[in-house]
C-alpha positions in Angstrom: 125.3 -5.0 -37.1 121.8 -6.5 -36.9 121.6 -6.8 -33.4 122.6 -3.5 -33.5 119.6 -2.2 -35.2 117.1 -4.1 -33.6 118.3 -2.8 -30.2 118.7 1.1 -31.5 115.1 0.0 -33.3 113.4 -1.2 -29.9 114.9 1.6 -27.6 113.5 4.3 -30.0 110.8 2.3 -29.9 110.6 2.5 -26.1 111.6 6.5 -25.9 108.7 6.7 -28.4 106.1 5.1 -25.8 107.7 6.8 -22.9 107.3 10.7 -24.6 103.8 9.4 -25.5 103.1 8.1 -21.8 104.4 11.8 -20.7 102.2 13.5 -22.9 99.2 11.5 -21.9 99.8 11.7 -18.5 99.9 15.8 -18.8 97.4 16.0 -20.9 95.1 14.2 -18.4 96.2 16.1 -15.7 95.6 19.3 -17.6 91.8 18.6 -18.6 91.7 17.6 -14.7 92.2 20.9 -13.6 90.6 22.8 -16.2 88.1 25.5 -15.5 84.6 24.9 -16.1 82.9 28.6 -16.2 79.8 28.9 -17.9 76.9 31.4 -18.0 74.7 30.1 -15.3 71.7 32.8 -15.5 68.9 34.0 -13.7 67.6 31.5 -10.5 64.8 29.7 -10.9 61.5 31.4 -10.5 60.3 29.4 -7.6 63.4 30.3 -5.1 63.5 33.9 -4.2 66.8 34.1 -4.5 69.1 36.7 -5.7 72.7 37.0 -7.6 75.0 38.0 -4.9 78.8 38.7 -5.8 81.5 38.9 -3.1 85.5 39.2 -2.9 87.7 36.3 -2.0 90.8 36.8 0.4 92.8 38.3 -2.6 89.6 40.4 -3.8 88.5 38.1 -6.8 85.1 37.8 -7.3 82.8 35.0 -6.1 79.6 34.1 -7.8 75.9 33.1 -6.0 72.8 33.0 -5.1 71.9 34.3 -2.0 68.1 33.4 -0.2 66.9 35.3 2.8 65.1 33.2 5.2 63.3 33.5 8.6 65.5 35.8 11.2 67.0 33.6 13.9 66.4 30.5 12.4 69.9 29.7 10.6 71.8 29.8 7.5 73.1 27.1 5.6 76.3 27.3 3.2 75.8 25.3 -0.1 79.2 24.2 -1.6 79.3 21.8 -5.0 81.4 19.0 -5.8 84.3 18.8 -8.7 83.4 20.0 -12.3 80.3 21.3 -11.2 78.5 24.7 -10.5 75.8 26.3 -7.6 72.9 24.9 -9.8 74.1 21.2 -8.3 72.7 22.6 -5.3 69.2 24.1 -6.1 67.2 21.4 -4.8 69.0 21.5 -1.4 68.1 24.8 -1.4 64.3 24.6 -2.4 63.7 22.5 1.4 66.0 24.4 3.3 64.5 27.8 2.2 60.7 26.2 2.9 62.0 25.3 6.3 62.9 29.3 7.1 66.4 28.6 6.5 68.4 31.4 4.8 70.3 29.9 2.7 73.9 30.9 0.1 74.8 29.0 -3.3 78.2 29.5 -4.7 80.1 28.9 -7.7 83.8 27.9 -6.3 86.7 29.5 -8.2 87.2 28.2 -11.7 83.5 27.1 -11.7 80.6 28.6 -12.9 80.4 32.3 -13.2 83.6 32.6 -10.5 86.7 33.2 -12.0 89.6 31.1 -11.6 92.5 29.4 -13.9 92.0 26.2 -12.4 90.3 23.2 -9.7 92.6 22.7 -7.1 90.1 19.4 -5.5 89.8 21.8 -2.0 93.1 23.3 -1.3 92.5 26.9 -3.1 88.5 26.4 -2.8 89.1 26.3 1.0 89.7 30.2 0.5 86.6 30.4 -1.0 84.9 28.7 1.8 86.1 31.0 4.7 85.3 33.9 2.1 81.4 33.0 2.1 81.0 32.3 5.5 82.6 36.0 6.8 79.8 36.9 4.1 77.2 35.4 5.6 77.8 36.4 8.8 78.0 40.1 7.8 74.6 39.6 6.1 73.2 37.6 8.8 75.2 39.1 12.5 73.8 36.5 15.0 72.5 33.8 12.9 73.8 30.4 13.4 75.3 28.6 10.3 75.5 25.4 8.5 77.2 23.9 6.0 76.3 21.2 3.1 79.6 20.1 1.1 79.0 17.6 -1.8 82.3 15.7 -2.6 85.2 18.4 -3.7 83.1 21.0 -1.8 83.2 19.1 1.7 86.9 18.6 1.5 87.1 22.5 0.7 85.3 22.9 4.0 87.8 20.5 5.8 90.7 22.2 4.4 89.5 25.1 5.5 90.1 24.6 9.2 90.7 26.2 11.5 89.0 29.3 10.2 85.2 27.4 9.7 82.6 29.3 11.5 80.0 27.2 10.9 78.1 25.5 14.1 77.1 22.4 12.1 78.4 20.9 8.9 76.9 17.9 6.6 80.1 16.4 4.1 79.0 14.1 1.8 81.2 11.6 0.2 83.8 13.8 1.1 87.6 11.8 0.1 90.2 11.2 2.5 93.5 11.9 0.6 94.1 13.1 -3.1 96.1 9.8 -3.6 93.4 7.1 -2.8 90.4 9.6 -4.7 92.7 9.1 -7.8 93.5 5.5 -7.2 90.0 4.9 -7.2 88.9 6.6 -10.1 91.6 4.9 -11.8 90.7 1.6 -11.2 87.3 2.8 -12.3 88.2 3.5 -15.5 91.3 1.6 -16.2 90.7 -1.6 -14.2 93.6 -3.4 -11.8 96.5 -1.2 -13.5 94.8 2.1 -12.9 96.2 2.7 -9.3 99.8 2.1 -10.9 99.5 5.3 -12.6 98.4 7.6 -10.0 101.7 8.4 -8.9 102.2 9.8 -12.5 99.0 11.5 -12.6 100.0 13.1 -9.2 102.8 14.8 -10.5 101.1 17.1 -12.6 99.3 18.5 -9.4 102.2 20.0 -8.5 103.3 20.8 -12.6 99.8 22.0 -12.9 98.8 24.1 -9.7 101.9 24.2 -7.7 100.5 21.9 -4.8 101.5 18.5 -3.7 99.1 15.3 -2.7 100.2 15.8 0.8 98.1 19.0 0.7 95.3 17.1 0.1 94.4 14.8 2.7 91.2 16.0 4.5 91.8 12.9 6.6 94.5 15.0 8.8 92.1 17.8 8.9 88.4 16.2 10.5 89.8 15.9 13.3 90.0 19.2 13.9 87.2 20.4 13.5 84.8 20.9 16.5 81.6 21.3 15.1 79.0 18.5 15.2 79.1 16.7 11.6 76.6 14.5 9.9 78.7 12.2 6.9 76.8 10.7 4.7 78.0 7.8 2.1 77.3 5.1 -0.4 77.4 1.8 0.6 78.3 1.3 -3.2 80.1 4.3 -3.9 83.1 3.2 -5.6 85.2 7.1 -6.5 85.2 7.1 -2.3 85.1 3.7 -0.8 82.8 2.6 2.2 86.1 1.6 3.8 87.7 5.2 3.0 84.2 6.7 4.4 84.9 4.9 7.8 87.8 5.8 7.8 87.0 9.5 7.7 84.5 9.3 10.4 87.0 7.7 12.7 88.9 10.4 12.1 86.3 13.0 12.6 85.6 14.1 16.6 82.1 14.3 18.2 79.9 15.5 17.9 79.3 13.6 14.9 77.0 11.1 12.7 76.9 8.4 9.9 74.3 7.3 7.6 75.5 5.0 5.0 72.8 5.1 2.1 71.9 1.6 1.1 72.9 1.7 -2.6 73.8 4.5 -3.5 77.4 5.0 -5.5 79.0 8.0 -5.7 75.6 10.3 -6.9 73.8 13.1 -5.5 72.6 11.5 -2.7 69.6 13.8 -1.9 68.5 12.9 -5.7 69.0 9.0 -4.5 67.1 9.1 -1.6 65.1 12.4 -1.8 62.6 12.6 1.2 64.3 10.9 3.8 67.6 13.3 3.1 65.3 16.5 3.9 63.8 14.5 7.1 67.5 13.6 7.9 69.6 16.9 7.0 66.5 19.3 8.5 66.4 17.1 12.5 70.1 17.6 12.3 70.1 21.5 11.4 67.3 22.0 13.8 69.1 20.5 16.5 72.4 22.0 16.3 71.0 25.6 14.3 67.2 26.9 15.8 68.0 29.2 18.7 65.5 27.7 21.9 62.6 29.6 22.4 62.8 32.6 24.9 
């Protein structure tokens, strides 16, 4: 009878940590996923920029900034990364309007002042993506356009394919699959078990936002893409590997360029390295975006 107990005692014990484990894991994945809208405001008073407001593919609004810039000398897309809003981008935007660049902020769906009931990591931001650039073009007929994708947002633009019109894109720690981004982050935060878990945190994509992790490997996309492409890593970024990054540009088809930022981990690298990212990003625009003279 006492063997009895301790075994009923130990596999409640065990259903008890497993309900727990199940709760956790949703919970995480929940908070995830969760929208972060705020008020973002007026711009600031040294861009001229002004709030522009445009409908996605199923007519939902999409929030931004939009800053006119010298005609026929390009336009450049600015997409954020994860849990993040256009303000992430402002900076980018100060050098590439004082170059004549136009230039278009957004806030991605379920971020900032765009509405949305969740992050989807790039799959349903890819919408977004294809929405801004057939709004640019209408603004700007003839113009040639760029791109600038920070972490979430350059997977967006990856998943977007094959509907990118853009003539020249920059991704920036941009991850390969949904499995190894969450692997990483894991073993971040949790040490050598984290990865374990992932396949548990995965399922709640799918609980969650009704996608799978297979739809989330910008790896199979890169390819794809034509345009010419500029990556740009952290040696030290740990949340996307240097092997991962590698990886991607093997992937990716030329045109195309690396520069792997001595240092830097997974931050915003144009706050890392400042000047030489506007000398770097601006010889690259100019060479694949200004029109020759006539």
């Amino acid at each position: 009878m006492a063997d009895n107990a301790r075994l009923v005692k130990w596999l409640s014990l065990l259903a008890l940590m497993t309900l727990l484990g199940v709760v956790g894991t949703w919970i995480a994945g929940s908070t995830l996923v969760s929208p972060t809208q705020s008020s973002i405001g007026a711009p600031p008073s040294d861009i001229p920029a002004q709030a522009v407001v445009f409908p996605d593919a199923s007519g939902k609004p999409i929030h931004g900034w939009f800053i006119a810039g010298a005609k026929g000398q390009g336009a450049v897309l600015l997409l954020h990364g994860v849990r993040a809003d256009r303000r992430a981008m402002v900076n980018r935007a100060r050098f590439l309007h004082a170059a004549g660049y136009a230039v278009l902020l957004i806030d991605f769906q379920a971020s900032g002042e765009s509405p949305g009931k969740a992050i989807t990591f790039g799959y349903r931001e890819a919408d977004d993506v294809k929405a801004s650039l057939r709004y640019l073009h209408q603004q700007l007929p003839g113009e040639r356009v760029g791109i600038i994708g920070t972490s979430m947002g350059a997977a967006a633009m990856i998943l977007a394919e094959p509907n990118v019109d853009a003539d020249a894109v920059v991704l920036e720690q941009v991850y390969p699959t949904i499995r190894q981004a969450t692997e990483d982050r894991l073993a971040i935060h949790i040490g050598t078990m984290g990865p374990w878990l992932a396949p548990f945190l995965l399922a709640t994509l799918h609980w969650h936002l009704g996608i799978y992790p297979d739809q989330l490997r910008p790896i199979d996309h890169i390819g794809h893409l034509a345009m010419p492409k500029l990556l740009i890593v952290g040696d030290r970024d740990r949340d996307t590997t240097l092997p991962e990054s590698y990886a991607m540009f093997r992937a990716a088809t030329g045109p195309k360029e690396l520069w792997v930022v001595h240092g830097a981990t997974h931050v915003d690298l144009y706050g890392y390295v400042g000047a030489d990212y506007q000398i770097r990003v601006l010889d690259f625009f100019d060479t694949w975006l200004r029109r020759s003279p006539n």
